[in-house]
Each structure stands twice: as structure tokens, then as C-alpha cells.
Backbone as XML, in Angstrom:
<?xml version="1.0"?>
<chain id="A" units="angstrom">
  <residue number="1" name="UNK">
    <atom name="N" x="-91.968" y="-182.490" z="82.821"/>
    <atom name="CA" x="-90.904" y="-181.671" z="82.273"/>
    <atom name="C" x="-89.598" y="-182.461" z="82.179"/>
  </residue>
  <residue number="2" name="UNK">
    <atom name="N" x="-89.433" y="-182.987" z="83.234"/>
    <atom name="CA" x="-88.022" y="-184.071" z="83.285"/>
    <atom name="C" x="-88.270" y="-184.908" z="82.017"/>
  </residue>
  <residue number="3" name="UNK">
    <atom name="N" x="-89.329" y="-185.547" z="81.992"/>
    <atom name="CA" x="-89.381" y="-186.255" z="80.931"/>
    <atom name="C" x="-89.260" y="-186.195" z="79.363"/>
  </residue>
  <residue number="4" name="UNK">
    <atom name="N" x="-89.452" y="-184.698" z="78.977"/>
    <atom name="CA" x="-89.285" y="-184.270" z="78.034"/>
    <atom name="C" x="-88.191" y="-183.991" z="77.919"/>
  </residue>
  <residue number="5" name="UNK">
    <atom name="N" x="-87.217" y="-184.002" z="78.905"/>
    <atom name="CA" x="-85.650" y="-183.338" z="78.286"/>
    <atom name="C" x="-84.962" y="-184.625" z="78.253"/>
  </residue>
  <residue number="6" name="UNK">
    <atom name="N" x="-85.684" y="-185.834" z="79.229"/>
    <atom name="CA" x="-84.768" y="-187.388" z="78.878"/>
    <atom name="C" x="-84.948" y="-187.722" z="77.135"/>
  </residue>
  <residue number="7" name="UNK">
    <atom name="N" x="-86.179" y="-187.829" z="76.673"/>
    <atom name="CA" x="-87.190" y="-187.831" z="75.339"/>
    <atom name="C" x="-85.515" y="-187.217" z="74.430"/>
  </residue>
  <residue number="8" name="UNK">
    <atom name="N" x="-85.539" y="-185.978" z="74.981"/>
    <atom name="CA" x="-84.677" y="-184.893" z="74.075"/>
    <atom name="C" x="-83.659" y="-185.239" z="74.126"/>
  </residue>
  <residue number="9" name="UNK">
    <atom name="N" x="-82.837" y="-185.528" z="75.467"/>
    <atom name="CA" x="-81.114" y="-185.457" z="75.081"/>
    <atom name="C" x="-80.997" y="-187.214" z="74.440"/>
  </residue>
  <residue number="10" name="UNK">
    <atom name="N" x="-81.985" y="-188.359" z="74.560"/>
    <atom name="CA" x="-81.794" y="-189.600" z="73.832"/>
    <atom name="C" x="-81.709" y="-188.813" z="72.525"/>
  </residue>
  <residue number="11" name="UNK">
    <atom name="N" x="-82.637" y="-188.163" z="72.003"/>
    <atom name="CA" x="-82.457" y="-188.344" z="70.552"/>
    <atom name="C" x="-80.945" y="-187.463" z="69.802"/>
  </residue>
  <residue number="12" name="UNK">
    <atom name="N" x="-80.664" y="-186.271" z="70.773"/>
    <atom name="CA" x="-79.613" y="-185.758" z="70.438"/>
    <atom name="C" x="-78.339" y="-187.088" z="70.681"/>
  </residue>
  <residue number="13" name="UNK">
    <atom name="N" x="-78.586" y="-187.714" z="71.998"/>
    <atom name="CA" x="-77.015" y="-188.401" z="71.991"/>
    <atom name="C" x="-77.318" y="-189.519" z="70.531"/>
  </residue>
  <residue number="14" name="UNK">
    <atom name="N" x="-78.266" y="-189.834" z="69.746"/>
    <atom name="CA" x="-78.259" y="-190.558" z="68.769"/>
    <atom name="C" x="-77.867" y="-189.643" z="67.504"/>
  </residue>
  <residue number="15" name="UNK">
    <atom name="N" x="-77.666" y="-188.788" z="67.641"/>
    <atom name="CA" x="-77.694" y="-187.565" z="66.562"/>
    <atom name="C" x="-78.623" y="-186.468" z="66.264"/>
  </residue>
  <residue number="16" name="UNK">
    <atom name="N" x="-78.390" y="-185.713" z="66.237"/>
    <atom name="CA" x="-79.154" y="-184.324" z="65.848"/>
    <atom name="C" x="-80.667" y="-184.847" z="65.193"/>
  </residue>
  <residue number="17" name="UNK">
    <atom name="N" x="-81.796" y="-184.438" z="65.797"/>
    <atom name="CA" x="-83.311" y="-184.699" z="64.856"/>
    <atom name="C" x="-83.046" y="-183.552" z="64.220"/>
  </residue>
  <residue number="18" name="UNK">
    <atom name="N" x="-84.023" y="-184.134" z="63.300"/>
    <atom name="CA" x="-84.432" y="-183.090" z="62.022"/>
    <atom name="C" x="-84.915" y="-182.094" z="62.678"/>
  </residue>
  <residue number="19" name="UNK">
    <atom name="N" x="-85.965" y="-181.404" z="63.181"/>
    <atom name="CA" x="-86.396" y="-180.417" z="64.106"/>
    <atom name="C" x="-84.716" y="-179.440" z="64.786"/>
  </residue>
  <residue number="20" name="UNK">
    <atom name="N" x="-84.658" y="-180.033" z="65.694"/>
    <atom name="CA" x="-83.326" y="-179.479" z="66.072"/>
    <atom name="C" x="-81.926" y="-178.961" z="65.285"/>
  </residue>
  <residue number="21" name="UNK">
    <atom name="N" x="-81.967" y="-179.863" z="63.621"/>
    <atom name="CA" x="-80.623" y="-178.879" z="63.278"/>
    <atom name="C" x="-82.078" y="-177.900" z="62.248"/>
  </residue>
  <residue number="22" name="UNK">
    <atom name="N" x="-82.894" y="-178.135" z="62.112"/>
    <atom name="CA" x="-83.470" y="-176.738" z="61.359"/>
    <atom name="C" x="-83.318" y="-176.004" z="62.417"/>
  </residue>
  <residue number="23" name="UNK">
    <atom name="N" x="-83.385" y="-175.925" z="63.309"/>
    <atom name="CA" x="-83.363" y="-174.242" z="64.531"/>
    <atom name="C" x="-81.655" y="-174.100" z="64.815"/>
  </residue>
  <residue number="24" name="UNK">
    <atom name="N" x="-81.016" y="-175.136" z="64.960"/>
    <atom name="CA" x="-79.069" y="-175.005" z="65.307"/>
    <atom name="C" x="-78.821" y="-174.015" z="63.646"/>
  </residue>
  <residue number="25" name="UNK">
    <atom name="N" x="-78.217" y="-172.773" z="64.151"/>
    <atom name="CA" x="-76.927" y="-172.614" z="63.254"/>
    <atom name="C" x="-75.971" y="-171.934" z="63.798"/>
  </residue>
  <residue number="26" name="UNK">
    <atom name="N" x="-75.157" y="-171.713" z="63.092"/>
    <atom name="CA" x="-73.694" y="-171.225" z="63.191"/>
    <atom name="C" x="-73.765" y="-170.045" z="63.899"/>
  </residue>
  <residue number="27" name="UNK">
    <atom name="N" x="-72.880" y="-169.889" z="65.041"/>
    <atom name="CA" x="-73.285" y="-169.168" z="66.110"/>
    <atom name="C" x="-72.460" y="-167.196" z="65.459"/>
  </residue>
  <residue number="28" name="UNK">
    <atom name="N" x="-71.520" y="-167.552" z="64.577"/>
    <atom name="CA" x="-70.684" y="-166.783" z="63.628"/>
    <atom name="C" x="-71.174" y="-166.249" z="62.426"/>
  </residue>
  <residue number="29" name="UNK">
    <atom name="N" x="-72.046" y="-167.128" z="61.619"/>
    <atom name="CA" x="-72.334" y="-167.075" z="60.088"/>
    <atom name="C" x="-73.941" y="-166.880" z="59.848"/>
  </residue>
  <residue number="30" name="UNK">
    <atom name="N" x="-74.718" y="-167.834" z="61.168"/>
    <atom name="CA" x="-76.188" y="-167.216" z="61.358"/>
    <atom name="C" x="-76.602" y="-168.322" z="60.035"/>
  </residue>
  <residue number="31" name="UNK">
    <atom name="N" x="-75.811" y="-169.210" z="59.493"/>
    <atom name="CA" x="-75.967" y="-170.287" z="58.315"/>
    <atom name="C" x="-76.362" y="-171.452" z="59.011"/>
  </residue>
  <residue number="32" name="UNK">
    <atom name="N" x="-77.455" y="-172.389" z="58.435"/>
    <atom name="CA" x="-77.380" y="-173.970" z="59.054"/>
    <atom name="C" x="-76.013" y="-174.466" z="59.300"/>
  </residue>
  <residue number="33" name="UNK">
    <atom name="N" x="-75.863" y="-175.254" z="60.014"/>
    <atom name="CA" x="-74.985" y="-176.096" z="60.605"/>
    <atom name="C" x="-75.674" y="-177.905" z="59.883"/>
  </residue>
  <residue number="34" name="UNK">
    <atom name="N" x="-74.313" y="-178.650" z="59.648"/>
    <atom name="CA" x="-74.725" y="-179.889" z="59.062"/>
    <atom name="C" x="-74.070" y="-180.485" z="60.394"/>
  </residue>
  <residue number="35" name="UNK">
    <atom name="N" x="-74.409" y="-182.571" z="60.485"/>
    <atom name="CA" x="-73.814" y="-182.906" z="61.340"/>
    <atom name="C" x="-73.635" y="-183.797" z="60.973"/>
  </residue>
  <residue number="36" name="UNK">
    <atom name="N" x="-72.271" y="-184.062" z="60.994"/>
    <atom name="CA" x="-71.006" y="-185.108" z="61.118"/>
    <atom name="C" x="-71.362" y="-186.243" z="61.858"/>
  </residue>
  <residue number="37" name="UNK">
    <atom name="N" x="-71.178" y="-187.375" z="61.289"/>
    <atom name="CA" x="-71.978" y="-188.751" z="62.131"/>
    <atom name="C" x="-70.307" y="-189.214" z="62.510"/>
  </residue>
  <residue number="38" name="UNK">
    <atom name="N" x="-69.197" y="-189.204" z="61.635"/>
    <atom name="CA" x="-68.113" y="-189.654" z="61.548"/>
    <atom name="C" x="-67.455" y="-188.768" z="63.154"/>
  </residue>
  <residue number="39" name="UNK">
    <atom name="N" x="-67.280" y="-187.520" z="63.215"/>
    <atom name="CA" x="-67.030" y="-187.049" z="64.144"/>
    <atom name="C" x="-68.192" y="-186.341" z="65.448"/>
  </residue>
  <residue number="40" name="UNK">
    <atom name="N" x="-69.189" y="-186.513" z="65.395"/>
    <atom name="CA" x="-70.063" y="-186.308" z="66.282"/>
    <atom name="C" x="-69.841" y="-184.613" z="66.331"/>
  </residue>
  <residue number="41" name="UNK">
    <atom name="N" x="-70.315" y="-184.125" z="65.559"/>
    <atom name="CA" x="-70.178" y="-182.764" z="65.844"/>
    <atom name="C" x="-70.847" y="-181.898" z="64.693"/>
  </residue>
  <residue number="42" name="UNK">
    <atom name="N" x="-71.453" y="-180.538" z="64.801"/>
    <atom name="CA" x="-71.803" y="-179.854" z="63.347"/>
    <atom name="C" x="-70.871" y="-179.130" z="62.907"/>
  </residue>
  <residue number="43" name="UNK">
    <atom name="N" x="-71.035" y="-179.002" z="61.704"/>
    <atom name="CA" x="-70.751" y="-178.191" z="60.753"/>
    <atom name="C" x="-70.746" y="-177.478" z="60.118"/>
  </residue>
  <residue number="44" name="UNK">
    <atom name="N" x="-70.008" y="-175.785" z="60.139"/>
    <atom name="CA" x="-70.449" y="-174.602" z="59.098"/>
    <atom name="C" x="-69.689" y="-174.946" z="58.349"/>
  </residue>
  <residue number="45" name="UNK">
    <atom name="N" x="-70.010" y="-175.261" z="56.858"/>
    <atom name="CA" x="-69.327" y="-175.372" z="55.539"/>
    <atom name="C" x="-69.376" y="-174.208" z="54.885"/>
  </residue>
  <residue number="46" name="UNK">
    <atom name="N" x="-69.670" y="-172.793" z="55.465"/>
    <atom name="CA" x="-69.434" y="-171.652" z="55.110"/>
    <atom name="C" x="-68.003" y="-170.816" z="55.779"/>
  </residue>
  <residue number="47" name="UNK">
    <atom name="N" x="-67.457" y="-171.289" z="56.990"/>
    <atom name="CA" x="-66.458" y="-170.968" z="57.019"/>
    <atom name="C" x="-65.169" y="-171.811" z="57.372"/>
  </residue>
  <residue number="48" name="UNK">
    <atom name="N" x="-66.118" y="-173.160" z="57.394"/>
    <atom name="CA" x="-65.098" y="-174.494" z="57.678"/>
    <atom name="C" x="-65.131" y="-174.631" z="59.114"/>
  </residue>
  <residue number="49" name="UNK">
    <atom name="N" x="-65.765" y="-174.568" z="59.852"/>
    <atom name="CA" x="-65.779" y="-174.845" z="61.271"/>
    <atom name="C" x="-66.417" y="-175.866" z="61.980"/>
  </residue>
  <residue number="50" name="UNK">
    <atom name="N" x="-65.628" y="-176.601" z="62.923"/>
    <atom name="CA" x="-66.859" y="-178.030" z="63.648"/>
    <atom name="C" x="-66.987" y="-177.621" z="64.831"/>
  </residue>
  <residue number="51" name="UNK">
    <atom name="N" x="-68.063" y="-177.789" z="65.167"/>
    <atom name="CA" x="-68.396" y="-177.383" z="66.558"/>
    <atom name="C" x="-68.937" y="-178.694" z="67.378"/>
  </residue>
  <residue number="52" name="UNK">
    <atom name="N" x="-68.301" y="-179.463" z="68.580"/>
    <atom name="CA" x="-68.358" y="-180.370" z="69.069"/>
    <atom name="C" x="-69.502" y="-180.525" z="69.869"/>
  </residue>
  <residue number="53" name="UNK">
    <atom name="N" x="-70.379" y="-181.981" z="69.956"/>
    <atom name="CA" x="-71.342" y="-182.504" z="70.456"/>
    <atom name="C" x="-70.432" y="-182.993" z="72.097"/>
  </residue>
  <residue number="54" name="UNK">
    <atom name="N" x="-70.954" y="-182.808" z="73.460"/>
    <atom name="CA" x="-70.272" y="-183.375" z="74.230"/>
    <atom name="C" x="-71.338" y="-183.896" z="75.293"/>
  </residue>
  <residue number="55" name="UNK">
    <atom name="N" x="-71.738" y="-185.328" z="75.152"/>
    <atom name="CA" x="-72.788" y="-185.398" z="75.871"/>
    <atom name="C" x="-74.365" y="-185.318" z="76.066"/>
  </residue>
  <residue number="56" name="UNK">
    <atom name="N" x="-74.299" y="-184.995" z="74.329"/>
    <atom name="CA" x="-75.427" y="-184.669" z="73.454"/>
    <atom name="C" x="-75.937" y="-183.044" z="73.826"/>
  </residue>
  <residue number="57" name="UNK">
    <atom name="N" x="-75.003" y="-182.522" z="73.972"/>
    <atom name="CA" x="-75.195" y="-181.075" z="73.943"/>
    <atom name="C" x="-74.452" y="-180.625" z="73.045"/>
  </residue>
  <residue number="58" name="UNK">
    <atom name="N" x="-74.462" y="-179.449" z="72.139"/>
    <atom name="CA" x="-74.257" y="-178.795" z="70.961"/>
    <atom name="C" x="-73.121" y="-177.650" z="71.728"/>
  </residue>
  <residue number="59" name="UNK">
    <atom name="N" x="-71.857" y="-177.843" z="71.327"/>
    <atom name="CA" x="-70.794" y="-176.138" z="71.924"/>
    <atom name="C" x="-70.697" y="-175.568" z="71.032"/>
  </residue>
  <residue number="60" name="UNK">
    <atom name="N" x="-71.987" y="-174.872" z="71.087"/>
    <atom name="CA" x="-71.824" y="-173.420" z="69.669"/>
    <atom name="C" x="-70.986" y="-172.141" z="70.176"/>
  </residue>
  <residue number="61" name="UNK">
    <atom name="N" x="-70.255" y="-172.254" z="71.470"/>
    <atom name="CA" x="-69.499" y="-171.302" z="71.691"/>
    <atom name="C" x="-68.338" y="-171.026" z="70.411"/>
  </residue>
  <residue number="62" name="UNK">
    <atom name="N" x="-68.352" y="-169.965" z="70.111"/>
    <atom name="CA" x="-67.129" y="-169.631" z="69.054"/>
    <atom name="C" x="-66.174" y="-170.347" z="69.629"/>
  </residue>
  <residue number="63" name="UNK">
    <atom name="N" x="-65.869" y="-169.875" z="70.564"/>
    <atom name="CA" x="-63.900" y="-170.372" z="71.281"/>
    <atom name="C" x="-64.171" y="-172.021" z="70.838"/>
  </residue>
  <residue number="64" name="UNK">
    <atom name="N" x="-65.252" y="-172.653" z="70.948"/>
    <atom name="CA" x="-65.091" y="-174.510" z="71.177"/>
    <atom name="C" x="-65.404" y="-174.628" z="69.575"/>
  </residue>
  <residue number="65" name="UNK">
    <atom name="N" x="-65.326" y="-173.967" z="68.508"/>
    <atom name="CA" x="-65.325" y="-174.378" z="67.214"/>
    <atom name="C" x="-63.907" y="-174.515" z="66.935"/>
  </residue>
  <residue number="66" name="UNK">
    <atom name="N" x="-63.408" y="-175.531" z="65.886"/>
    <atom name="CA" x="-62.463" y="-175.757" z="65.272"/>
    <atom name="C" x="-62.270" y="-176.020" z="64.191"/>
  </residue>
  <residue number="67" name="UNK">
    <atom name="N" x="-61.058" y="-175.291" z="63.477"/>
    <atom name="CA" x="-61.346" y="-175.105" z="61.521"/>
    <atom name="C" x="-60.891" y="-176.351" z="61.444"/>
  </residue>
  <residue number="68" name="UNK">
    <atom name="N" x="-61.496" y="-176.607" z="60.532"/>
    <atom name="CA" x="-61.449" y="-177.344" z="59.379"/>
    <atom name="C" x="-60.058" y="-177.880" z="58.233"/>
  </residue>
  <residue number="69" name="UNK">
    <atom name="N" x="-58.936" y="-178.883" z="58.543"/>
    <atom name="CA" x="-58.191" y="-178.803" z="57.536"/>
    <atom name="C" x="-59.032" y="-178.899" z="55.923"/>
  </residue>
  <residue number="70" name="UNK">
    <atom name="N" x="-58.299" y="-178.343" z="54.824"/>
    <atom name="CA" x="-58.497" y="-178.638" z="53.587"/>
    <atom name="C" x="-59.296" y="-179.233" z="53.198"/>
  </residue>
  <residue number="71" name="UNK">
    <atom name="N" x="-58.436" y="-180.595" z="53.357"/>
    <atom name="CA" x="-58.976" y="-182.086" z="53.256"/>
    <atom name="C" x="-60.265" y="-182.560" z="53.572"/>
  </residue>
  <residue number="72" name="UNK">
    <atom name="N" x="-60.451" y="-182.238" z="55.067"/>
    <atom name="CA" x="-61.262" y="-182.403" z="55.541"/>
    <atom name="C" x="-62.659" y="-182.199" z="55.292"/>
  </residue>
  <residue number="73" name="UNK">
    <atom name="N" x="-62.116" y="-180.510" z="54.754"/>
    <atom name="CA" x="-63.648" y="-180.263" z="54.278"/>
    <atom name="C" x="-64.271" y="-180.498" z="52.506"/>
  </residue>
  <residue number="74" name="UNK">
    <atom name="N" x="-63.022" y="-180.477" z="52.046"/>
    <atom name="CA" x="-63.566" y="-180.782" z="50.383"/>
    <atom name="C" x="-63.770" y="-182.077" z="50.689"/>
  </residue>
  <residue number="75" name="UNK">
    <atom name="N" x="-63.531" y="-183.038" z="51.739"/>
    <atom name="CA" x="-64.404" y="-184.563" z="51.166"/>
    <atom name="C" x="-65.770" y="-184.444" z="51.789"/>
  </residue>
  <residue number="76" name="UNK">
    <atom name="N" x="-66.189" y="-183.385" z="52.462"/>
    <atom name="CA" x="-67.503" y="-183.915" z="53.191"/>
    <atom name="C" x="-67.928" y="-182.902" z="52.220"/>
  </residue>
  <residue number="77" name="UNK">
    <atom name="N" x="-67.996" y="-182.215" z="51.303"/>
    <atom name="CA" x="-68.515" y="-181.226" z="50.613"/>
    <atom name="C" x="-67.889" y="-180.387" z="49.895"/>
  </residue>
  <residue number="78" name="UNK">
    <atom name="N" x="-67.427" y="-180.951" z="48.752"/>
    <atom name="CA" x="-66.527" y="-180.635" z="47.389"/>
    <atom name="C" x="-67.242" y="-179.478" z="46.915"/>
  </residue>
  <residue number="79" name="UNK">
    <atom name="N" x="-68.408" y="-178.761" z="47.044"/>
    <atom name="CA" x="-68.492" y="-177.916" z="46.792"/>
    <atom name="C" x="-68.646" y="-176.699" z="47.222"/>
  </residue>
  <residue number="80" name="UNK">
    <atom name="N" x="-68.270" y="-176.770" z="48.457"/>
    <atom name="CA" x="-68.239" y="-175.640" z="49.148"/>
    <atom name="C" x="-66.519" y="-175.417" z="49.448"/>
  </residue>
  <residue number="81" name="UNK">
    <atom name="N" x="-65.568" y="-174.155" z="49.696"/>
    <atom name="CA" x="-64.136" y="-173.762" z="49.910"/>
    <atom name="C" x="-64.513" y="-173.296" z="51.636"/>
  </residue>
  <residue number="82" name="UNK">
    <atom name="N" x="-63.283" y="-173.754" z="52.403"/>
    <atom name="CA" x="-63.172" y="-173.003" z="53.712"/>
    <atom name="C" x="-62.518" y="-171.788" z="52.844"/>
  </residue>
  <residue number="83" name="UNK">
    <atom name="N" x="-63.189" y="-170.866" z="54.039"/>
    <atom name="CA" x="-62.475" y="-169.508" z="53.648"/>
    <atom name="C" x="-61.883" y="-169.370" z="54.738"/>
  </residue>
  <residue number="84" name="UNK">
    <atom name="N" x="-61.755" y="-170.204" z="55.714"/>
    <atom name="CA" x="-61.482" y="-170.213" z="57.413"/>
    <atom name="C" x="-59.779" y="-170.269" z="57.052"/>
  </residue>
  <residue number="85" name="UNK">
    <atom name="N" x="-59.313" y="-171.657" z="56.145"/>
    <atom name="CA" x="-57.707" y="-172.042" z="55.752"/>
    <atom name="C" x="-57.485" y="-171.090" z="54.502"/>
  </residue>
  <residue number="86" name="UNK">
    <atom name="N" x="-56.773" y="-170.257" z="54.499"/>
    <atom name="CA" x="-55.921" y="-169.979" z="53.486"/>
    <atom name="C" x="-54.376" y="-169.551" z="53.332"/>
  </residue>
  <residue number="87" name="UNK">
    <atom name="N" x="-54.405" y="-170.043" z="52.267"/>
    <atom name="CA" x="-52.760" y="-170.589" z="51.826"/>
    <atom name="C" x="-52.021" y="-169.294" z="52.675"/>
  </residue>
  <residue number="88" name="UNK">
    <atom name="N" x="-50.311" y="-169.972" z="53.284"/>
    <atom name="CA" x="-49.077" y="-168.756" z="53.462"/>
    <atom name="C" x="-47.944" y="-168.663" z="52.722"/>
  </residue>
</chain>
């Protein structure tokens, strides 16, 4: 059993396997989550939110997500809008 979770958290601290973000999503939106190699963390591009990797564990807690500037998100995916930022 130990051995299977060493197996597991190597491949998470290398980045998310394929297996693992098909079952991760958005703990808010119930949408896949993408993951950020640049910032180590996933991504709902449905409401603009990153949710941080710490240790190769996933904080899908709402409170530990953080929006998304603008910018940020039209370059990783020009076709999707945060609806998270809008204009004051």
C-alpha cells in the first residue's frame, strides 16, 4: 500500500497523469480542471480560477483557489472569458 502512494505522489510531483486530471475537477463548476506546467497548479477556465499543487497534492478547497487576472487567462486560452473578473 505504501508503495502505491510513493508510485502516486512521484507522478503527481512531476505533474498531473492523464488518469488523475480525468477524475480532478473543479470543486465549484463540477468542469475538468487543466494544469498549468508554468505555475504548478490547475485550472477552471470556466470561471478563471487556479487551484494550487503543494507538494504534489491538489487544494481543491474553494478558499485556496485564486482568480485569474485577464491576461492571464486569455493567453492560456483565448477562447474561453473569466466570468470570475469583471469590469468596475
Amino acid at each position: 500500500m505504501v508503495r502505491v502512494n510513493r508510485v502516486a505522489m512521484q507522478s503527481v510531483a512531476q505533474g498531473i497523469n492523464k488518469c488523475l486530471s480525468e477524475i480532478l475537477v473543479c470543486p465549484l463548476t463540477k468542469q475538468p480542471l487543466r494544469y498549468c506546467e508554468k505555475t504548478d497548479s490547475l485550472i477552471s477556465d470556466q470561471i478563471g480560477v487556479s487551484f494550487p499543487i503543494v507538494d504534489g497534492i491538489p487544494h481543491l478547497v474553494p478558499k485556496d483557489g485564486k482568480i485569474l487576472e485577464d491576461d492571464e487567462s486569455s493567453t492560456s486560452n483565448p477562447s474561453v472569458k473569466s466570468s470570475a473578473a469583471k469590469d468596475v
